[in-house]
C-alpha positions in Angstrom: 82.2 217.9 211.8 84.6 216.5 214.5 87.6 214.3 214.3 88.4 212.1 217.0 91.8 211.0 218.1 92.3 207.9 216.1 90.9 209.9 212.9 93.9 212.7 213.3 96.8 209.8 214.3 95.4 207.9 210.6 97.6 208.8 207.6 98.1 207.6 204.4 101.6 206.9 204.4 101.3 202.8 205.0 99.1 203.3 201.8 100.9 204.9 199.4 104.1 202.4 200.5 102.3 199.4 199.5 100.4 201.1 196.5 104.1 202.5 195.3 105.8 198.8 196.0 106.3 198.5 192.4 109.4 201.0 192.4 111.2 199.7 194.7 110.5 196.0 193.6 111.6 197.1 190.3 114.9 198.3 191.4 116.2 195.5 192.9 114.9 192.9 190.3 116.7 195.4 187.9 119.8 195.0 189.7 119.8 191.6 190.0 118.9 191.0 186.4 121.9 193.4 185.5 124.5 191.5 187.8 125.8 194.8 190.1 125.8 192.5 192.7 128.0 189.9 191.1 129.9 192.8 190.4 130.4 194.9 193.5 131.4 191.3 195.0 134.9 192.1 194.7 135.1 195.1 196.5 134.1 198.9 196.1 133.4 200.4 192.9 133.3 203.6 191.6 130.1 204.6 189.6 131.7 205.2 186.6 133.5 201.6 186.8 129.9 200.1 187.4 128.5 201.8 184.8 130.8 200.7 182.2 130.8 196.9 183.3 127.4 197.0 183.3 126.4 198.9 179.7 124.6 201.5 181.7 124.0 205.3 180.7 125.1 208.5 183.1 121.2 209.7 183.5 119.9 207.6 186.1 123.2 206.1 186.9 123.8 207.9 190.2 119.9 207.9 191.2 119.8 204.1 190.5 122.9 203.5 192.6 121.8 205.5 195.8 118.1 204.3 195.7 119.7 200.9 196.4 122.0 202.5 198.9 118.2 204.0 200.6 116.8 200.7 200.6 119.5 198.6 202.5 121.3 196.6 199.6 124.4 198.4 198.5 127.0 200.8 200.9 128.5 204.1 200.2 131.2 205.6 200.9 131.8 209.3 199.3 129.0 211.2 197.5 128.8 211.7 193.6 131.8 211.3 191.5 134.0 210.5 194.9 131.9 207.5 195.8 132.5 204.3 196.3 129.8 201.6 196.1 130.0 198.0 197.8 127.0 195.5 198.7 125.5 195.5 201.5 125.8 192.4 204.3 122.8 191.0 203.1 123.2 191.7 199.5 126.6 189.9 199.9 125.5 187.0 201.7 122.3 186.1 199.2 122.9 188.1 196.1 126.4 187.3 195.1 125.9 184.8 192.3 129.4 183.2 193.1 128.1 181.9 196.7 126.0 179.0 197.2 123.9 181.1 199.9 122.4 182.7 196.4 118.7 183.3 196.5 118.8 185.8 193.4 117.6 182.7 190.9 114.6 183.4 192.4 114.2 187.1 191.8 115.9 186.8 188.2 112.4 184.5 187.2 110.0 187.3 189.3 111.7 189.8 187.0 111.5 188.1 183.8 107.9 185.7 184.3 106.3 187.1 187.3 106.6 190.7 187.0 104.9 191.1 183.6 102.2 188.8 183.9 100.9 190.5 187.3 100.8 193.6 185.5 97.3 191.9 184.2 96.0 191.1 187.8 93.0 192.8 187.2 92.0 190.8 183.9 92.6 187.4 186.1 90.5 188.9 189.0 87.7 189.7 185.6 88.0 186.1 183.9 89.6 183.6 186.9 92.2 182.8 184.1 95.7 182.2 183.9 97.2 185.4 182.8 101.2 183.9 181.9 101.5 181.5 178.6 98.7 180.1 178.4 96.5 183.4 177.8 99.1 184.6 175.1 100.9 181.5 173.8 98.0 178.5 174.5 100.0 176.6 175.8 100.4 175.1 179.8 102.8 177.0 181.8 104.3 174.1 182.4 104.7 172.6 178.9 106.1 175.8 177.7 109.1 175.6 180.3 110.4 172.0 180.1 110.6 172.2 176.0 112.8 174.7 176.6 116.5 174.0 178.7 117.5 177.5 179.5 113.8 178.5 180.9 113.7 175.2 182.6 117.1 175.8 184.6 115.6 179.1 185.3 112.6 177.9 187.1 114.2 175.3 188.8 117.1 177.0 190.0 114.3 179.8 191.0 112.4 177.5 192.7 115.4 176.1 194.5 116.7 179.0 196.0 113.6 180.4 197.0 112.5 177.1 199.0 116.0 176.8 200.1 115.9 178.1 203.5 112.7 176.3 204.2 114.4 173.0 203.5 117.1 173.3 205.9 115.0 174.2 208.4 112.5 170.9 207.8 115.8 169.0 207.8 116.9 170.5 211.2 113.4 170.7 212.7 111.3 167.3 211.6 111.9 164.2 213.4 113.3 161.8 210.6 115.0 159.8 213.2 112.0 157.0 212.5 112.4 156.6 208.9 114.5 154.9 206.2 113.1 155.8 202.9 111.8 159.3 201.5 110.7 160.5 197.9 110.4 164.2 197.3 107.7 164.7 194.5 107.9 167.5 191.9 112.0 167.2 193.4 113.4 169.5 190.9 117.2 169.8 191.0 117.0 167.7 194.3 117.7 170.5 196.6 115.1 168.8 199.5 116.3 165.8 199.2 119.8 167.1 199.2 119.2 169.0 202.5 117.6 166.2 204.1 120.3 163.4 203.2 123.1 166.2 204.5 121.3 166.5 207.7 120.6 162.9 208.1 123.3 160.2 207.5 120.5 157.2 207.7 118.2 158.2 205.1 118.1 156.8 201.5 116.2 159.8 199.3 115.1 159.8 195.9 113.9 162.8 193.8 111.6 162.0 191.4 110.3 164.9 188.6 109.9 164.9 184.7 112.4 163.7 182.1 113.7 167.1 180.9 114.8 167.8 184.7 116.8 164.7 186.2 120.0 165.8 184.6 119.7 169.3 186.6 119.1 167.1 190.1 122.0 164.4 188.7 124.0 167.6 188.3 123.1 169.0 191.9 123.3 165.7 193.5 126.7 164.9 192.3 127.9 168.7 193.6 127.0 167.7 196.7 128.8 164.1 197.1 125.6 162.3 197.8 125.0 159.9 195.0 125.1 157.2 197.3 122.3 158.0 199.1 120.1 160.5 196.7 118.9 159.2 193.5 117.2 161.3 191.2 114.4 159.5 188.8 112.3 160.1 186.3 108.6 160.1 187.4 104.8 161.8 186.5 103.5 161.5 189.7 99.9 161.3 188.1 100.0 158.3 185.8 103.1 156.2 187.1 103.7 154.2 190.4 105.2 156.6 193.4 107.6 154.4 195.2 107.3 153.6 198.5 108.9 155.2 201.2 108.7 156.3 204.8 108.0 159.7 203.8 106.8 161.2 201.0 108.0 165.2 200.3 106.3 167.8 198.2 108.0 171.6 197.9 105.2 174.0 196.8 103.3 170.9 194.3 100.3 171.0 196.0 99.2 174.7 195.5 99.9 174.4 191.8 96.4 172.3 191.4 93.1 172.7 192.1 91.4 171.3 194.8 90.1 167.6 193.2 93.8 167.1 191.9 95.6 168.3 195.1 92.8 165.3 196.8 94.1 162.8 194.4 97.7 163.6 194.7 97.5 163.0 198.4 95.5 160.0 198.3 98.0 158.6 195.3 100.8 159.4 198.6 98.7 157.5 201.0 98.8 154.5 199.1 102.7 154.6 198.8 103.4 155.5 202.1 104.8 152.8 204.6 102.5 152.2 207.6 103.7 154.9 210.3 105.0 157.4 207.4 104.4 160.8 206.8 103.6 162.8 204.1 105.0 166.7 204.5 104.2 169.5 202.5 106.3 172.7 202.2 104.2 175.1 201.7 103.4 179.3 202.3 100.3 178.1 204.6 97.7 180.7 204.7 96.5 180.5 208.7 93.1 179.1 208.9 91.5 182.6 209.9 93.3 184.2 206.5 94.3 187.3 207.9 97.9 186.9 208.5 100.0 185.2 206.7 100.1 187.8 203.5 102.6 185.7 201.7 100.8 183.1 201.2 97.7 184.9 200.2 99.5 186.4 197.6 101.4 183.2 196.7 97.9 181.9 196.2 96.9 185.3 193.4 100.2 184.4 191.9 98.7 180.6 191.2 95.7 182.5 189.8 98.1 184.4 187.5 100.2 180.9 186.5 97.8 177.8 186.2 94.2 176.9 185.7 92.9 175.8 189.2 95.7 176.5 191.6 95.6 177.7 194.8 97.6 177.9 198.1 95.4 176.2 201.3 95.0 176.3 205.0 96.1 173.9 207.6 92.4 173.7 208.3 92.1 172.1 204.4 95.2 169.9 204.5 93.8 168.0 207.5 90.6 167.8 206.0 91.9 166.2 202.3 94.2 164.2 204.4 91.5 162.5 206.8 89.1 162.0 203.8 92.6 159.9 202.2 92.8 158.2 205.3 95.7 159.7 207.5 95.4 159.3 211.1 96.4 162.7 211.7 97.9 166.1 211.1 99.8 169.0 211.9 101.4 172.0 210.8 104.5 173.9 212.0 106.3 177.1 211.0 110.0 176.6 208.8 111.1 180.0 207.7 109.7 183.1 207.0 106.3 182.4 205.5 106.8 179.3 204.9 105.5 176.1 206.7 105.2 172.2 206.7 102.2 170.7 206.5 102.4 167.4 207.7 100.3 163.8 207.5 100.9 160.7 209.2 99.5 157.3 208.4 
């Protein structure tokens, strides 16, 4: 038997990475969860001084530390009992609880909700159920976290800092210079809305979401000085009247519903929509081929694990629910990362 060329360059170390993700992805969940990061804020610390704010053990301590030291989060300086440990740029830019650039909400819910439940990816892949509360509690995922404050702050802080980045660039990058009016569905703490009224001194914006959460996005929109042009309102977007507006936002709704509800929650938009307004979706759009963007495939397993019928779409689907609704056209453009807009004009 002969090998050829290619055959000798393959290995299996790309496999093996991604089959062994797990450790990694564990670490730094674990260190966010533990609050090193908040920790090592103020400067360098020795291990011994982390270990004791912290509650940790000396086994492990050392070999926890410099694994996040390998992977690009936390510096050293010194080696064993000498060192000194401090975070990272990155880690201190987006991990440091005290700074408003903190995307560590999001990693704190991956820990404690997402991390578990994907454990029973094959069993979703068996049955096409939901594998998070509903399979061991009954109850909708989404029922489960607005009876309950602190879980509700946790997903919507989550979801706000992971969307975050995505919002500021649709604030720098969209052309809202035509419009008046927008209402961000599904608004949560109001951090689109927020983004967009900072970035654009003519807009009036209104965030609209369920009872339990308008006194997070009063909360947020009163941080932010912009009560005079944000309002956040109490709303179900399926059974009440969406207010009108120029343009009509959603941040990751869409892929939470099945295809017939995700049709009737953009023809619901159509009809509030101004003539000549747009309704923009941020979402992690799968690419019509579905072999590159990754993200969003696996954003769209991760609505397999989370609700009954959800699943994340292509651009090629979007301008196909939105011409059967009656937009004129469609388009989609890149934000950040693997995120995009997806957006429909009337």
């Amino acid at each position: 038997m002969t090998t050829t060329g290619t055959d000798q360059e393959l290995t299996p170390d790309r496999i093996m990475e991604v089959g062994m993700g797990f450790w990694p992805a564990k670490v730094l969940l674990t260190a966010v969860k533990l609050g090193l990061f908040g920790e090592l804020a103020a400067g360098p610390r020795p291990a011994a001084g982390i270990a004791e704010a912290l509650g940790l053990q000396q086994r492990g301590l050392y070999d926890f530390l410099d694994a996040l030291v390998a992977l690009g989060f936390v510096e050293r300086e010194g080696i064993g009992e000498a060192a000194r440990y401090r975070n990272a740029p990155e880690a201190d830019r987006f991990l440091d609880p005290a700074k408003p650039t903190y995307v560590g909400a999001a990693l704190e819910m991956a820990n404690d909700r997402m991390y578990p439940f994907w454990g029973d990816l094959e069993n979703a892949l068996e049955t096409g159920e939901p594998q998070n509360e509903i399979k061991h509690q009954g109850r909708d995922v989404f029922e489960k976290l607005y009876e309950d404050p602190a879980r509700l702050e946790q997903f919507a802080n989550a979801m706000g800092s992971a969307q975050m980045g995505a919002f500021q660039a649709l604030a720098g990058s969209f052309d809202f210079s035509r419009y008046s009016t927008l209402c961000d569905l599904g608004g949560a703490r109001g951090d689109l809305s927020i983004c967009v009224a900072r970035e654009h001194e003519h807009l009036q914006c209104v965030s609209v979401d369920l009872p339990a959460v308008e006194p997070l996005a009063r909360q947020r929109i009163r941080q932010a000085g912009l009560e005079h042009r944000v309002e956040a309102r109490s709303l179900d977007f399926w059974e009440d009247p969406i207010p009108r507006a120029d343009v009509i936002t959603m941040g990751h709704i869409l892929h939470d519903w099945g295809t017939e509800e995700k049709k009737r929650l953009i023809g619901r938009s159509f009809h509030s929509l101004n003539e000549g307004g747009a309704l923009v979706a941020v979402e992690s759009v799968i690419d019509d081929q579905r072999r590159e963007n990754a993200f969003g495939l696996l954003m769209s397993l991760n609505m397999l694990i989370e609700t009954p019928g959800g699943a994340n779409f292509t651009g090629e689907d979007f301008a196909g629910w939105t011409a059967e609704a009656g937009f004129r056209d469609s388009e989609v453009f890149p934000l950040s990362g693997p995120m995009s807009a997806a957006v429909a004009y009337k």
